[in-house]
SEFIZA-3560 file (N, C-alpha, C; in Angstrom, 3 decimals):
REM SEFIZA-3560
<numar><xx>24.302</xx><yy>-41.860</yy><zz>6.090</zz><atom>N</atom></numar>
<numar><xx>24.264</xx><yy>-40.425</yy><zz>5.890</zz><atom>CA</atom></numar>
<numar><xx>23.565</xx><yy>-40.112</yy><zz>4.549</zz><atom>C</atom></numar>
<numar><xx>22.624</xx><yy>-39.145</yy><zz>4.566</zz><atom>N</atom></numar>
<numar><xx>22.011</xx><yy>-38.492</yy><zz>3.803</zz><atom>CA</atom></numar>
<numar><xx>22.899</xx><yy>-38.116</yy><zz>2.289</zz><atom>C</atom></numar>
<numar><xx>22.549</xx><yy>-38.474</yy><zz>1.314</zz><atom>N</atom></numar>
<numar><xx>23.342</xx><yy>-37.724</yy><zz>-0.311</zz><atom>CA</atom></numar>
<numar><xx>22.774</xx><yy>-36.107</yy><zz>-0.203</zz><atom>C</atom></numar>
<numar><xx>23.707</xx><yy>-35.817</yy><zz>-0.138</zz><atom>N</atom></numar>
<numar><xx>23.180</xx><yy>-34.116</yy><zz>-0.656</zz><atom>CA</atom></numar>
<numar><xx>23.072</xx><yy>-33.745</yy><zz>-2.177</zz><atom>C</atom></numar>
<numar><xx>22.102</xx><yy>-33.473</yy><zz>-2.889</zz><atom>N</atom></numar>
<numar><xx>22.417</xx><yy>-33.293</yy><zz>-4.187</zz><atom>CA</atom></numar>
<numar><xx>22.256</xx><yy>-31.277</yy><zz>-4.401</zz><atom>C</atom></numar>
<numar><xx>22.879</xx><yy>-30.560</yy><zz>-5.525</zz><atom>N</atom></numar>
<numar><xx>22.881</xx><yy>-29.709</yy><zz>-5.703</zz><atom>CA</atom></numar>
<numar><xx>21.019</xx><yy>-29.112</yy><zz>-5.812</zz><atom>C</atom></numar>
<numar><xx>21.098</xx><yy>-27.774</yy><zz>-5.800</zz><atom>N</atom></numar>
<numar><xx>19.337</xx><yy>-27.115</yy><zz>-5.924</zz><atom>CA</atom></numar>
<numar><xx>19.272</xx><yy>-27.070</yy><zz>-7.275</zz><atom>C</atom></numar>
<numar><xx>20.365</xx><yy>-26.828</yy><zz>-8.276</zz><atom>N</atom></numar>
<numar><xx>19.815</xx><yy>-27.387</yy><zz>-10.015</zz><atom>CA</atom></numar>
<numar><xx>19.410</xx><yy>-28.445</yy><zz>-10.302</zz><atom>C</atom></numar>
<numar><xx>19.714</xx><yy>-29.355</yy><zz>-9.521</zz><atom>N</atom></numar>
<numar><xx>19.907</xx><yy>-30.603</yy><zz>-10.196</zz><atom>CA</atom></numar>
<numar><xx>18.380</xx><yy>-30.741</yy><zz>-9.510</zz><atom>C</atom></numar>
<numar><xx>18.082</xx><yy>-31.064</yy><zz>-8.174</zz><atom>N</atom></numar>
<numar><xx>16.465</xx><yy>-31.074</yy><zz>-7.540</zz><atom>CA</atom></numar>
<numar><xx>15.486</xx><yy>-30.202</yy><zz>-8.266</zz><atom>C</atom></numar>
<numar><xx>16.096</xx><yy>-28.889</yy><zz>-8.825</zz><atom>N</atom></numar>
<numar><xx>14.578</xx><yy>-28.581</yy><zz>-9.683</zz><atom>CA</atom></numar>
<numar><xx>14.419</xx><yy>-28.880</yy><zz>-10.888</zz><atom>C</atom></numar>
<numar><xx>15.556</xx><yy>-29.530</yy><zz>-11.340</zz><atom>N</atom></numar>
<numar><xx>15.799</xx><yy>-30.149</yy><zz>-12.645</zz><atom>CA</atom></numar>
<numar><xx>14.812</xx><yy>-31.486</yy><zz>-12.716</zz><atom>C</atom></numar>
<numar><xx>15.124</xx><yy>-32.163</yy><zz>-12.111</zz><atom>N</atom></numar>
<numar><xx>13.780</xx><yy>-33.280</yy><zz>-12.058</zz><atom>CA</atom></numar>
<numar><xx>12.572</xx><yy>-32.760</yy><zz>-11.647</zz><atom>C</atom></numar>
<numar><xx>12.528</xx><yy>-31.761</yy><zz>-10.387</zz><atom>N</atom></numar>
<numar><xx>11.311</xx><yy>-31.125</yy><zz>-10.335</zz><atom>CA</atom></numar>
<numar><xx>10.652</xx><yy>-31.116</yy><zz>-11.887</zz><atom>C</atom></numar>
<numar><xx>11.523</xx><yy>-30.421</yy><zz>-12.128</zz><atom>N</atom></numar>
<numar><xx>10.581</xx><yy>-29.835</yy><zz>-13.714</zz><atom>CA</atom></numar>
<numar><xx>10.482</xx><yy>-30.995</yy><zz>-14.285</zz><atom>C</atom></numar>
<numar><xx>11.323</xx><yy>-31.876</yy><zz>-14.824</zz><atom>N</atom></numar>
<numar><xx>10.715</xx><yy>-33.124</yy><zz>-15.445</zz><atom>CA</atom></numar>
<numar><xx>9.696</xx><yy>-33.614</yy><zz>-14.896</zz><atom>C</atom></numar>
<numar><xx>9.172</xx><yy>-33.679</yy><zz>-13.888</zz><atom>N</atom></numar>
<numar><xx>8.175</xx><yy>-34.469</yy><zz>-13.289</zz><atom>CA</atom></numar>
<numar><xx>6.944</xx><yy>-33.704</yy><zz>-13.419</zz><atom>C</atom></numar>
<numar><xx>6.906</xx><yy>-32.288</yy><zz>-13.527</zz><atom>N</atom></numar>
<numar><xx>5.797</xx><yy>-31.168</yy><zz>-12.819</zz><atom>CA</atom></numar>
<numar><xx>5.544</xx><yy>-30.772</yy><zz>-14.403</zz><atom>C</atom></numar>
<numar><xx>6.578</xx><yy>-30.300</yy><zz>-14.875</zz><atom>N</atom></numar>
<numar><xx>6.437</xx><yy>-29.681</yy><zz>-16.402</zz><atom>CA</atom></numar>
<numar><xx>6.267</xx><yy>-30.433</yy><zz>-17.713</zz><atom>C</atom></numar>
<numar><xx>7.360</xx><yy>-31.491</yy><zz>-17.421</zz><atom>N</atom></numar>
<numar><xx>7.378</xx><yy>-32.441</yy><zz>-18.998</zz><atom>CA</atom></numar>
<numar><xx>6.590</xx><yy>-33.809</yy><zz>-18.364</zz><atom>C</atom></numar>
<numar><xx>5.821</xx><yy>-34.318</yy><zz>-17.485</zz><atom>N</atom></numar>
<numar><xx>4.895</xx><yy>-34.823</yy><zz>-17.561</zz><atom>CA</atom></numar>
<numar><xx>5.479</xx><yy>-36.420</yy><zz>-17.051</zz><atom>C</atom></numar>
<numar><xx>6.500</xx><yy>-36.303</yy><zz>-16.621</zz><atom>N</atom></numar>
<numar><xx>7.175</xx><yy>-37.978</yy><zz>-16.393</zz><atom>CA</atom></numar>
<numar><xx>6.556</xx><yy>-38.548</yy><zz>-15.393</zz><atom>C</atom></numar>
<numar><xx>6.895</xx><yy>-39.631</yy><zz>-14.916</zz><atom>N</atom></numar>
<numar><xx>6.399</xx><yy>-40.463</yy><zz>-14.068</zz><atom>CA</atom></numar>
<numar><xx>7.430</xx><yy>-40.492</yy><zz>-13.244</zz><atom>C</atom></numar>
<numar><xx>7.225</xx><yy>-40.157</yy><zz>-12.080</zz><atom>N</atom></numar>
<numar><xx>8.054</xx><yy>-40.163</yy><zz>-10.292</zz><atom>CA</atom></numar>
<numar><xx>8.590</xx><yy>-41.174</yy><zz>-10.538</zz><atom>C</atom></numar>
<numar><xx>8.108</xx><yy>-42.437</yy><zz>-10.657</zz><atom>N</atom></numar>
<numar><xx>8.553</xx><yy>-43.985</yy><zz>-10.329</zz><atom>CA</atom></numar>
<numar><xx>9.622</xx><yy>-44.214</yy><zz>-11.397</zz><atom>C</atom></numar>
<numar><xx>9.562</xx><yy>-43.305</yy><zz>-12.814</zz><atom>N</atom></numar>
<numar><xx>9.955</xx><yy>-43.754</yy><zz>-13.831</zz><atom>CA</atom></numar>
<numar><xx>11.598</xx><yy>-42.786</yy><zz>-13.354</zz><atom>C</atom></numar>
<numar><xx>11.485</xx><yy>-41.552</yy><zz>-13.241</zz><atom>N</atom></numar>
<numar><xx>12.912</xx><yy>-40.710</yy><zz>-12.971</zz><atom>CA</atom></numar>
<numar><xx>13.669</xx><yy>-41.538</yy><zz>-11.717</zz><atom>C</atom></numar>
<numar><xx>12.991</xx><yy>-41.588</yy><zz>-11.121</zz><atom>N</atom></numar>
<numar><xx>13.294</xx><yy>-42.329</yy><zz>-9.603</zz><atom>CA</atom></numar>
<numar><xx>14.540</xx><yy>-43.472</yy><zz>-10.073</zz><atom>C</atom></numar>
<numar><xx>13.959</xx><yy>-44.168</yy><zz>-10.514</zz><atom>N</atom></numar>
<numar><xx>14.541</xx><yy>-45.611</yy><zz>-11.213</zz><atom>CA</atom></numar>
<numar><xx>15.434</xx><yy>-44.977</yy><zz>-12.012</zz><atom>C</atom></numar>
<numar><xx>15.468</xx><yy>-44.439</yy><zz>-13.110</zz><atom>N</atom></numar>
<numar><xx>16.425</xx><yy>-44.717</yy><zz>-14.007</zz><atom>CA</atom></numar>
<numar><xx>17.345</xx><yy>-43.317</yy><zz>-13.117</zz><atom>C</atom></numar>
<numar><xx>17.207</xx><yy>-42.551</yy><zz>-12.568</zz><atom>N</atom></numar>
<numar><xx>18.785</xx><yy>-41.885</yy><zz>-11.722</zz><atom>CA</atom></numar>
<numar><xx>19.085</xx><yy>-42.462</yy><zz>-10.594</zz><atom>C</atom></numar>
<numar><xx>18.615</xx><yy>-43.185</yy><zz>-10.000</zz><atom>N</atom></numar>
<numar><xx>18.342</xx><yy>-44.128</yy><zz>-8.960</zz><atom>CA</atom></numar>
<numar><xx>18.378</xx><yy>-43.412</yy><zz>-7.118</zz><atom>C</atom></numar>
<numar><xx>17.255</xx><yy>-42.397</yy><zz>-7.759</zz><atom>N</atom></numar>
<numar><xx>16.917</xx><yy>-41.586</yy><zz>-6.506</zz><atom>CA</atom></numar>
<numar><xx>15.917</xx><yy>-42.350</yy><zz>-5.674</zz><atom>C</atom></numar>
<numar><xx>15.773</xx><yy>-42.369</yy><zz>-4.681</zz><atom>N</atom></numar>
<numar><xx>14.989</xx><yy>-42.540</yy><zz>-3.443</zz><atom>CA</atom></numar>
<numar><xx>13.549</xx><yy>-41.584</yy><zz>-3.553</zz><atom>C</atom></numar>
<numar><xx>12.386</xx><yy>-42.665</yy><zz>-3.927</zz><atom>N</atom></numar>
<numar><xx>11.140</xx><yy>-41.804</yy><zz>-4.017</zz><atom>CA</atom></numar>
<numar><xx>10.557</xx><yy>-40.955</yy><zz>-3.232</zz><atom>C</atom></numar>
<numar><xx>10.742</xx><yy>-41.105</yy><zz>-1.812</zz><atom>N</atom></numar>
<numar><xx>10.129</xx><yy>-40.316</yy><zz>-0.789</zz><atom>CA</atom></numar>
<numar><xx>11.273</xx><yy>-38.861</yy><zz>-0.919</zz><atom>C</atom></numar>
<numar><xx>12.622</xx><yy>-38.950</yy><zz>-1.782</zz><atom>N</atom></numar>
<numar><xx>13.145</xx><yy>-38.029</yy><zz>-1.467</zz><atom>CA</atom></numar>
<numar><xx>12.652</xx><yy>-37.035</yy><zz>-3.097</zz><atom>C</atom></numar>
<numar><xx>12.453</xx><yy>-37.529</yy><zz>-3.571</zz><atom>N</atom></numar>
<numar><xx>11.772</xx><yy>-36.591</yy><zz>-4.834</zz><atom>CA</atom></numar>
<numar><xx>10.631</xx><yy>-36.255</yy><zz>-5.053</zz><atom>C</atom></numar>
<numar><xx>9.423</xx><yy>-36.796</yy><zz>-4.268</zz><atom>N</atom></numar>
<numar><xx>8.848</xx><yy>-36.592</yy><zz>-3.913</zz><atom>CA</atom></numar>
<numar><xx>8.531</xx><yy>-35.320</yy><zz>-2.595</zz><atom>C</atom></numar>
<numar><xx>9.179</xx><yy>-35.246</yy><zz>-2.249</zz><atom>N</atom></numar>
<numar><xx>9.690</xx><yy>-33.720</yy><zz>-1.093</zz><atom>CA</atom></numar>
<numar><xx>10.019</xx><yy>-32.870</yy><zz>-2.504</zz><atom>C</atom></numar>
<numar><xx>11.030</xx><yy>-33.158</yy><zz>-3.309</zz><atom>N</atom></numar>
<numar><xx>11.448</xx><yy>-32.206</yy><zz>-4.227</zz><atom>CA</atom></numar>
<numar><xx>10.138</xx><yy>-31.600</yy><zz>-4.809</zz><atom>C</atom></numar>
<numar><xx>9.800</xx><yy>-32.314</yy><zz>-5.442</zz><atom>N</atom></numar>
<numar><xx>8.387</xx><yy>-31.887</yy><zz>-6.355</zz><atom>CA</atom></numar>
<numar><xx>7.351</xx><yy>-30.926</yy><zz>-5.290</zz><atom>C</atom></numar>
<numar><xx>7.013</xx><yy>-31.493</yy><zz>-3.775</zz><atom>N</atom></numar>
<numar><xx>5.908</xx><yy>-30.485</yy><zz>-3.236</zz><atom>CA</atom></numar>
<numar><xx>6.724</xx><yy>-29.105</yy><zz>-3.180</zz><atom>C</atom></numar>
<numar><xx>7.527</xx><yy>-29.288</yy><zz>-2.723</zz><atom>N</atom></numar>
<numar><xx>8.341</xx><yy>-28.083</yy><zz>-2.461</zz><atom>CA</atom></numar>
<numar><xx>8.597</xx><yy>-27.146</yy><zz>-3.865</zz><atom>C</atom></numar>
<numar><xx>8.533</xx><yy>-27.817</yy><zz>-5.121</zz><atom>N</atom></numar>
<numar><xx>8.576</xx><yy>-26.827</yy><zz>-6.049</zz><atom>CA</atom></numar>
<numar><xx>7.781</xx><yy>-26.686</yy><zz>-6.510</zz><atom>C</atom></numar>
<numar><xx>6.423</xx><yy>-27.475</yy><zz>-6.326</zz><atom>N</atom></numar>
<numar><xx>5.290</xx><yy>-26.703</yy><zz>-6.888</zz><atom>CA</atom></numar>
<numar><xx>4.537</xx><yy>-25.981</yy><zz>-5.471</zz><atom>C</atom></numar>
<numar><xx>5.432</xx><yy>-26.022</yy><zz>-4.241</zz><atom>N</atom></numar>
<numar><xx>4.558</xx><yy>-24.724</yy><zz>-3.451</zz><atom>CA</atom></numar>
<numar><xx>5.698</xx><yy>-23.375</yy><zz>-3.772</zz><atom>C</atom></numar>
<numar><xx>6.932</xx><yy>-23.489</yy><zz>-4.563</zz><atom>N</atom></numar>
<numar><xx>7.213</xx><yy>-22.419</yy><zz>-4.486</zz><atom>CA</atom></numar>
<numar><xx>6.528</xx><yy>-21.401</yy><zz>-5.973</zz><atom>C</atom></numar>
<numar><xx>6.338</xx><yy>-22.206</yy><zz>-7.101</zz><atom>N</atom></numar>
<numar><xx>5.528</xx><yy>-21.863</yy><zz>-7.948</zz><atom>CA</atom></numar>
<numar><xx>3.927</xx><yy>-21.527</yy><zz>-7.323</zz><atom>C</atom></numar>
<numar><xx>3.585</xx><yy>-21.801</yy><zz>-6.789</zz><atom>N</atom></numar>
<numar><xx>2.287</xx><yy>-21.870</yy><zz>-6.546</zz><atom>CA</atom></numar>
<numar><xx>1.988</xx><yy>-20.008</yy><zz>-5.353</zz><atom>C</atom></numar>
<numar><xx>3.454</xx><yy>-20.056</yy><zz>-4.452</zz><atom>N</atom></numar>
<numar><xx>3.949</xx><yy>-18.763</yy><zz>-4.005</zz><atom>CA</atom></numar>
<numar><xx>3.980</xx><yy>-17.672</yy><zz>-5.247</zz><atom>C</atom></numar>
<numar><xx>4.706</xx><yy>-18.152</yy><zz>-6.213</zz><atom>N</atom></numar>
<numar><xx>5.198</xx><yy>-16.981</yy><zz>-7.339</zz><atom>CA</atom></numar>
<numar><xx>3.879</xx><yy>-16.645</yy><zz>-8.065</zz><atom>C</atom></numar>
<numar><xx>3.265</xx><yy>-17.147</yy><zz>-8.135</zz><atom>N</atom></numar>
<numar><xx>2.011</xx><yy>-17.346</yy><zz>-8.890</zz><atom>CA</atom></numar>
<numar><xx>0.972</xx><yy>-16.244</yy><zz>-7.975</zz><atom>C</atom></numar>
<numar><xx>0.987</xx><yy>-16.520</yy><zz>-6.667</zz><atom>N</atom></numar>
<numar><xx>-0.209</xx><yy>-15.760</yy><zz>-5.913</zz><atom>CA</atom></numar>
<numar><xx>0.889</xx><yy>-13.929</yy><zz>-5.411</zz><atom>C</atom></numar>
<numar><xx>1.967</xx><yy>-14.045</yy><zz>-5.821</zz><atom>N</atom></numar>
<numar><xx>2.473</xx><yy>-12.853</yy><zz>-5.498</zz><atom>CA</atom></numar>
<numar><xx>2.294</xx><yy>-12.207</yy><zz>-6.722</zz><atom>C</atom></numar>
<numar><xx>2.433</xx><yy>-12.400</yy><zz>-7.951</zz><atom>N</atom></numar>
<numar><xx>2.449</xx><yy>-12.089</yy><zz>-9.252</zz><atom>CA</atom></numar>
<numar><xx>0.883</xx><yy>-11.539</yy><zz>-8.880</zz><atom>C</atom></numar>
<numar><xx>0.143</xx><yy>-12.245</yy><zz>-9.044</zz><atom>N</atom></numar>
<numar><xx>-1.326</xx><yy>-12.000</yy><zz>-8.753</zz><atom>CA</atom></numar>
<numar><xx>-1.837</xx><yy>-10.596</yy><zz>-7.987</zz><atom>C</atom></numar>
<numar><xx>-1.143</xx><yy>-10.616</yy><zz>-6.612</zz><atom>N</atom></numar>
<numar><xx>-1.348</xx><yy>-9.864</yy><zz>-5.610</zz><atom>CA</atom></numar>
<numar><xx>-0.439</xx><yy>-8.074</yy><zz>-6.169</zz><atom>C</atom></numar>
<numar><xx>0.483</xx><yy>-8.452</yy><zz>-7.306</zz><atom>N</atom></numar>
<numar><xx>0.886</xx><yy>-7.187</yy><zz>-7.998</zz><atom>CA</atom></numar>
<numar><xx>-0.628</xx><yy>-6.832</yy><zz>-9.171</zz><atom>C</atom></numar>
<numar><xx>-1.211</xx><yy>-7.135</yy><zz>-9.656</zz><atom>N</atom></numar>
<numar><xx>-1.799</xx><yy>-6.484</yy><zz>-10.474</zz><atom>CA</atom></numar>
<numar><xx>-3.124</xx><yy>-6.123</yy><zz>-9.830</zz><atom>C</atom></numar>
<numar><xx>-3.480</xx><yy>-4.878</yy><zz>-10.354</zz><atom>N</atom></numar>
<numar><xx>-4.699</xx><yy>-3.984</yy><zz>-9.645</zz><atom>CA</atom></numar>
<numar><xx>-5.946</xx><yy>-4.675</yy><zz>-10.225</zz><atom>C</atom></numar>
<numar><xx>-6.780</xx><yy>-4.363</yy><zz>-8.205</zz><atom>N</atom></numar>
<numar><xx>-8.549</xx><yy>-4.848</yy><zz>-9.729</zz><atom>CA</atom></numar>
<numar><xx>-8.760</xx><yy>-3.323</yy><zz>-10.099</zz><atom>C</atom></numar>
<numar><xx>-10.130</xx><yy>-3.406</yy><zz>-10.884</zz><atom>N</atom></numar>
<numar><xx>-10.259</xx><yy>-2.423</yy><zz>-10.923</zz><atom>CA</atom></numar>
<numar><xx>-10.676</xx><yy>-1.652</yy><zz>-10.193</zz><atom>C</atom></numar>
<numar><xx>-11.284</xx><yy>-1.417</yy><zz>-9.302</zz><atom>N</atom></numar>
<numar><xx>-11.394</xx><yy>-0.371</yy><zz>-8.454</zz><atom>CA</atom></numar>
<numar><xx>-10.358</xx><yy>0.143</yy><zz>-7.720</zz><atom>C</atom></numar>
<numar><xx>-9.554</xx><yy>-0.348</yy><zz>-7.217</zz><atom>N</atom></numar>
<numar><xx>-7.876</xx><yy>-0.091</yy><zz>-7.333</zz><atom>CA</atom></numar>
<numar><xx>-7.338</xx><yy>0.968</yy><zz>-8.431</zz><atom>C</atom></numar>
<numar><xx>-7.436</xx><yy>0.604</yy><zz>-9.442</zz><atom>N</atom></numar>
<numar><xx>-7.123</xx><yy>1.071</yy><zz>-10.493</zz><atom>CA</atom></numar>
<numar><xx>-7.650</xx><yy>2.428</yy><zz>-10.875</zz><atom>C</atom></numar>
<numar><xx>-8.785</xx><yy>2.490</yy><zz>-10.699</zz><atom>N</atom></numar>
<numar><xx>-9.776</xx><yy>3.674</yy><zz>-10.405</zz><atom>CA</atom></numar>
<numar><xx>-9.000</xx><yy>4.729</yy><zz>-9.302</zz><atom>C</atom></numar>
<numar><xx>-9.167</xx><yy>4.012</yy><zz>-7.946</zz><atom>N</atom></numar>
<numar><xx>-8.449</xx><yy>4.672</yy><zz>-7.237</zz><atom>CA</atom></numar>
<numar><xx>-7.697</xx><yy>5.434</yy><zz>-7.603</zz><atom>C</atom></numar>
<numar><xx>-6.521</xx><yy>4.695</yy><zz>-7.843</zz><atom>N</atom></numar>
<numar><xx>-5.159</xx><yy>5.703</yy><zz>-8.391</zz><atom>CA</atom></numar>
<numar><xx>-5.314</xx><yy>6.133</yy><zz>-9.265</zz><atom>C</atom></numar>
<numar><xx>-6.246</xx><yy>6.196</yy><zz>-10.236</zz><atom>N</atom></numar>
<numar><xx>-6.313</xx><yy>6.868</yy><zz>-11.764</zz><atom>CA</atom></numar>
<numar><xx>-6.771</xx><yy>8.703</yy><zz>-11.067</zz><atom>C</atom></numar>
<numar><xx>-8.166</xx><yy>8.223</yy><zz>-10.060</zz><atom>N</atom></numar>
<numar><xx>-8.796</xx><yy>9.221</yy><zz>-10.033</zz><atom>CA</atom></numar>
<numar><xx>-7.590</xx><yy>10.382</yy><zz>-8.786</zz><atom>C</atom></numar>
<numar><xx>-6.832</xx><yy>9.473</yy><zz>-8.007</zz><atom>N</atom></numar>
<numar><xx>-5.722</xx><yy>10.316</yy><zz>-7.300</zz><atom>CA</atom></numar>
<numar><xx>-4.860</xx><yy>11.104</yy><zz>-8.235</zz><atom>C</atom></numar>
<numar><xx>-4.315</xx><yy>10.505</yy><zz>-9.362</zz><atom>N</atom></numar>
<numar><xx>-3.568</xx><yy>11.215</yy><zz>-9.932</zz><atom>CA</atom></numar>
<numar><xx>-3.903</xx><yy>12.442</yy><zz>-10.958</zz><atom>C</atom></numar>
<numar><xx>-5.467</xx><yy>11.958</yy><zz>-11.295</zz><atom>N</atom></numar>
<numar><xx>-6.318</xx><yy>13.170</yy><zz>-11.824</zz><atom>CA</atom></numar>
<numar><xx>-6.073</xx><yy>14.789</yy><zz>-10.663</zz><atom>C</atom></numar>
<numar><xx>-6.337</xx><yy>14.247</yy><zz>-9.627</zz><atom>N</atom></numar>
<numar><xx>-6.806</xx><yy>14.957</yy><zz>-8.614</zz><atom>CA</atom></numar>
<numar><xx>-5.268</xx><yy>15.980</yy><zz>-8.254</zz><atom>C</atom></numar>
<numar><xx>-4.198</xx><yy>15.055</yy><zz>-8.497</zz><atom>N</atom></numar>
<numar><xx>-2.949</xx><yy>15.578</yy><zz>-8.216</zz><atom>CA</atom></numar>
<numar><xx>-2.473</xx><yy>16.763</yy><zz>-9.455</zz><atom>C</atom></numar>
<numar><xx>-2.966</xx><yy>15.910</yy><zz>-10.407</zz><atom>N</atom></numar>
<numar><xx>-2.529</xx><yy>17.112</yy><zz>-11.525</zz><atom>CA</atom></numar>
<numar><xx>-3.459</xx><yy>18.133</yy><zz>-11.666</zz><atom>C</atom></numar>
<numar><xx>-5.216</xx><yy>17.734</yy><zz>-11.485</zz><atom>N</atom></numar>
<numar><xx>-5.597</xx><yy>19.121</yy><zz>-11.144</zz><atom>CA</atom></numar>
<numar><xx>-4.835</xx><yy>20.514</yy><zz>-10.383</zz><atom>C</atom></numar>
<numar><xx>-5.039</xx><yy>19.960</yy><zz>-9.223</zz><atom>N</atom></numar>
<numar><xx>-4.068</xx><yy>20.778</yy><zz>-8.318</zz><atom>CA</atom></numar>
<numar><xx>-2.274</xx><yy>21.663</yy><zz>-8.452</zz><atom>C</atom></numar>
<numar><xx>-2.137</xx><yy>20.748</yy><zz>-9.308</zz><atom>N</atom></numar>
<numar><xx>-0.533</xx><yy>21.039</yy><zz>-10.097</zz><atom>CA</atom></numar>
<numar><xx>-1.236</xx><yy>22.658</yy><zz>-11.255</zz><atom>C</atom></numar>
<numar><xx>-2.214</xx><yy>21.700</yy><zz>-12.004</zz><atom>N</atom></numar>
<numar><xx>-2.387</xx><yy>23.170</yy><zz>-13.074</zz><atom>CA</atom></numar>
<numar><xx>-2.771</xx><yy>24.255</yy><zz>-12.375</zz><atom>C</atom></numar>
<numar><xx>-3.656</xx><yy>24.399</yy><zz>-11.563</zz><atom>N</atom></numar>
<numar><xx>-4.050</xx><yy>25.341</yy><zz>-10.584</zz><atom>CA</atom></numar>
<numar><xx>-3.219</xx><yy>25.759</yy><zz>-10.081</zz><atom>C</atom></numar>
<numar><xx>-2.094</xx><yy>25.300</yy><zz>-9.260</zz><atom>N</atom></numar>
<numar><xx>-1.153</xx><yy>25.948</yy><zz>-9.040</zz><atom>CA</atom></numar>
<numar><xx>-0.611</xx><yy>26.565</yy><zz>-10.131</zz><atom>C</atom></numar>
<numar><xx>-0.165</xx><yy>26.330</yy><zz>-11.013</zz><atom>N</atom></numar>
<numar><xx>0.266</xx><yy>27.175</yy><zz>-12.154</zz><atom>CA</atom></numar>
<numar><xx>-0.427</xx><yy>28.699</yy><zz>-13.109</zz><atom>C</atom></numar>
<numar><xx>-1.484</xx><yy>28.101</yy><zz>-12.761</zz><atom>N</atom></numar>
<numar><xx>-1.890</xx><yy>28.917</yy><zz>-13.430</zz><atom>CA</atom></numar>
<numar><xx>-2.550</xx><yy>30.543</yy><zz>-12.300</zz><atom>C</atom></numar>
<numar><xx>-2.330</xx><yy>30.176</yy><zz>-10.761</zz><atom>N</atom></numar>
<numar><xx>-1.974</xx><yy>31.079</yy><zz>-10.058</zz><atom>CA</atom></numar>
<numar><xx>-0.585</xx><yy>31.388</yy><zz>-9.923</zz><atom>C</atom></numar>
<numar><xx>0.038</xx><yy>30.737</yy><zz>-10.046</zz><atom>N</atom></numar>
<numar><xx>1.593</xx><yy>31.491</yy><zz>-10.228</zz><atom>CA</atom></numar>
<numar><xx>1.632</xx><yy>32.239</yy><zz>-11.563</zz><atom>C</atom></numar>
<numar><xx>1.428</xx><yy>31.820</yy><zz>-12.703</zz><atom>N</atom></numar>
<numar><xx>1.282</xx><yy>32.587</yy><zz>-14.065</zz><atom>CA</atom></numar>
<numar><xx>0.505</xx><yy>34.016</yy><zz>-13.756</zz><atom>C</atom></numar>
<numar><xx>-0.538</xx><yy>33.966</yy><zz>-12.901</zz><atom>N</atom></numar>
<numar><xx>-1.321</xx><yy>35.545</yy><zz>-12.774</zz><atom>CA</atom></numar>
<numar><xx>-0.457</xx><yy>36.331</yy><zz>-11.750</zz><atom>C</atom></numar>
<numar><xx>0.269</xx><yy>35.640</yy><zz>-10.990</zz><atom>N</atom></numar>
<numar><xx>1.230</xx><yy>36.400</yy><zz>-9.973</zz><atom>CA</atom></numar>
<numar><xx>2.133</xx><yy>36.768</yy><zz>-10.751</zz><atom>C</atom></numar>
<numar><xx>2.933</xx><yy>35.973</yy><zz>-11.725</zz><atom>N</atom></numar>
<numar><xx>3.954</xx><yy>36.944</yy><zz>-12.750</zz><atom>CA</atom></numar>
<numar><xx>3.427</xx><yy>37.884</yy><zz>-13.405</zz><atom>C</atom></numar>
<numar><xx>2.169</xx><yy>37.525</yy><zz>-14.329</zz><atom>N</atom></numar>
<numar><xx>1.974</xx><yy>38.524</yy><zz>-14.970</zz><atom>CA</atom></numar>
<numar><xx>1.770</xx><yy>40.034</yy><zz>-13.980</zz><atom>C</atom></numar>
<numar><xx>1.354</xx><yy>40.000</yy><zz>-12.851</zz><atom>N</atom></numar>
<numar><xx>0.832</xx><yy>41.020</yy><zz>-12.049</zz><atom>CA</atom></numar>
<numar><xx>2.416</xx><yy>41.872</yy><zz>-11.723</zz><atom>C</atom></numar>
<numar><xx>3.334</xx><yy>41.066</yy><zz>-11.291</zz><atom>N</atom></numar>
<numar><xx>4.807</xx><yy>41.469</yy><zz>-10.853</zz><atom>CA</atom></numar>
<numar><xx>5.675</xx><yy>42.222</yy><zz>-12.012</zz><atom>C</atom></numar>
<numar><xx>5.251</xx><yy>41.419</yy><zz>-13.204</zz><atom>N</atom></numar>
<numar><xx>5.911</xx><yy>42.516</yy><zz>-14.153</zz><atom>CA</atom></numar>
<numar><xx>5.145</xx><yy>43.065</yy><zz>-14.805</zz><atom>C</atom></numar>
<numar><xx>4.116</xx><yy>43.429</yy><zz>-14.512</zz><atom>N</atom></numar>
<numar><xx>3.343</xx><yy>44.832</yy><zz>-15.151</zz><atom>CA</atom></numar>
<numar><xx>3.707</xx><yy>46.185</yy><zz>-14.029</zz><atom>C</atom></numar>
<numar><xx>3.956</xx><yy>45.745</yy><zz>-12.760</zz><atom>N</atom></numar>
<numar><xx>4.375</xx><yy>46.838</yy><zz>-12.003</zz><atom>CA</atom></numar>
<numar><xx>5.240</xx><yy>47.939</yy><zz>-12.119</zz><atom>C</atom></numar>
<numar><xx>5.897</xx><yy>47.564</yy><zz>-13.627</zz><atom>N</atom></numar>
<numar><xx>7.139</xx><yy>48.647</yy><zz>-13.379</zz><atom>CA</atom></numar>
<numar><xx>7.106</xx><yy>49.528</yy><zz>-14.025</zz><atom>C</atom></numar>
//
């Protein structure tokens, strides 16, 4: 039967291996894990980094994007002052009536 080990402890060597630069063969041995099974650990955490990485990405605007919405929200507040400033001539008109 299979060892189950906790998900801290698997990205915990993940990271030793991916981040601080160790050698598979070398962690393997001295916790006395099974290489083909830390080896699964490691793809699996650098495809979930490699996920976080292209979603992070997929949040920031290019620029023409950016443009986009710059020039929408121009367009929105135009329309906002304009409105106002026909409601402002409708007051003034309503209370000069009396």
């Amino acid at each position: 039967m299979a060892k189950k080990y906790p998900k801290e402890f698997k990205e915990y060597v993940s990271k030793l291996i991916v981040i601080d630069g160790k050698k598979m063969v070398d962690i393997c041995n001295e916790l006395k894990l099974p290489y083909d099974t830390v080896q699964k650990w490691v793809s699996s955490y650098k495809k979930r980094k490699q996920d976080a990485e292209k979603a992070k990405q997929n949040q920031l605007l290019t620029a023409s994007e950016y443009k986009e919405l710059y020039e929408a929200e121009l367009l929105k507040r135009l329309e906002i002052e304009e409105e106002n400033a026909i409601l402002k001539k409708a007051m003034h008109i309503f209370t000069q009536e009396k």
